[in-house]
C-alpha positions in Angstrom: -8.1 -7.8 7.9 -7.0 -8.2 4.1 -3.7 -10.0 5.6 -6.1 -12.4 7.3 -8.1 -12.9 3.9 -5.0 -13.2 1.7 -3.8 -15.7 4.3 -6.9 -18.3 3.5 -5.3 -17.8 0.1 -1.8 -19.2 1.0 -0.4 -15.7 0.1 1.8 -14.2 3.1 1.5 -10.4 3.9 3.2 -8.8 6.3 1.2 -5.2 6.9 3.8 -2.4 8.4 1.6 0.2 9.7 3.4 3.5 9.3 1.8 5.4 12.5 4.7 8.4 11.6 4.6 10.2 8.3 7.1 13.1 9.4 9.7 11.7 9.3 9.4 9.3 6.7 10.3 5.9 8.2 12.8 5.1 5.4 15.1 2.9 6.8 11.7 0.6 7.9 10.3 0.5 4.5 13.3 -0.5 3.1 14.3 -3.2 6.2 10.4 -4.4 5.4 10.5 -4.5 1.6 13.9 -6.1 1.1 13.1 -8.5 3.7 9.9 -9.7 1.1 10.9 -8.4 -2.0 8.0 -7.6 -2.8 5.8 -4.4 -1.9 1.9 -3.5 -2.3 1.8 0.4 -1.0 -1.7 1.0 0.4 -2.7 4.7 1.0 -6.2 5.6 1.9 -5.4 9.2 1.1 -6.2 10.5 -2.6 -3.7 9.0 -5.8 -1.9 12.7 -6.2 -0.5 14.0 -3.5 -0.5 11.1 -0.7 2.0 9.7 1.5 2.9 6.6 -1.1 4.5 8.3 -3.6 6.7 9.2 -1.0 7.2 5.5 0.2 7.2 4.7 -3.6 9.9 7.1 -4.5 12.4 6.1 -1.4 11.7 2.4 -2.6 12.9 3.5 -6.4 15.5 5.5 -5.2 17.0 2.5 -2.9 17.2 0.2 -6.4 14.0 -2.2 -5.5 14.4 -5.0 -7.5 11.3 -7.1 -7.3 7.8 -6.5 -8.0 6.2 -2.7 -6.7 2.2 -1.6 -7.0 0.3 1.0 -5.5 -3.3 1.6 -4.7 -4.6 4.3 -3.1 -8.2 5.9 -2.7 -9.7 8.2 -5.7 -8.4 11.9 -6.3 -11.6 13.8 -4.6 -12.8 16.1 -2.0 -13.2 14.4 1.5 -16.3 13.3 1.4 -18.6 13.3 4.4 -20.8 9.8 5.7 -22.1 7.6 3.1 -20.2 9.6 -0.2 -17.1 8.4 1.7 -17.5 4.6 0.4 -17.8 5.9 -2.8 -14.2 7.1 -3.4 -12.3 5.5 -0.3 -9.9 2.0 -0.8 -12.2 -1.1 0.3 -10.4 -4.0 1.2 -11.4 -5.7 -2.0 -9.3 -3.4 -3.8 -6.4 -3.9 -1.5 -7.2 -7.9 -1.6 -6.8 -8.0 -5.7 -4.0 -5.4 -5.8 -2.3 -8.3 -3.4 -3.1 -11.1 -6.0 -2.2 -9.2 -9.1 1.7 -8.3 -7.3 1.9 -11.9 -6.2 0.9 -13.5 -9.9 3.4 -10.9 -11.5 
């Protein structure tokens, strides 16, 4: 939905949804992120100890050249029903973390 929004824009996403964490889709990230050369990481899990510092650190270790952000949700407890929306990523957050990596 944020790829659509971004689009009305005139910014171009391409979204790869990583449906396999174990193992690590490496080689896609990197096909993906050299294909752009530039790469938002977007993890609804917690800042420490989520998937995208994983993404983030293969991405370093490959020599990624151009611009690199990450957002994720707040470090909390999983929060049950309504508390959720309080620490979760919205798609706002994802939308100006996506116009803050294109203006660098």
């Amino acid at each position: 939905r944020v790829a659509r929004r971004l689009e009305k824009a005139h910014i171009a996403a391409r979204v790869v949804d990583m449906r396999w964490l174990a193992p690590l889709p490496v080689h896609d990230i990197l096909r993906e992120a050299n294909a752009t050369g530039r790469v938002l990481v977007v993890d609804e899990t917690r800042t420490s100890g989520g998937v995208s510092e994983g993404v983030v650190a293969a991405l370093v270790d490959d020599g990624i050249t151009g611009p690199l952000a990450r957002v994720t949700s707040d470090d909390s407890f999983i929060p049950l029903g309504d508390a959720a929306l309080e620490v979760l990523l919205s798609e706002d957050t994802i939308e100006a973390a996506a116009v803050k990596l294109v203006s660098r």
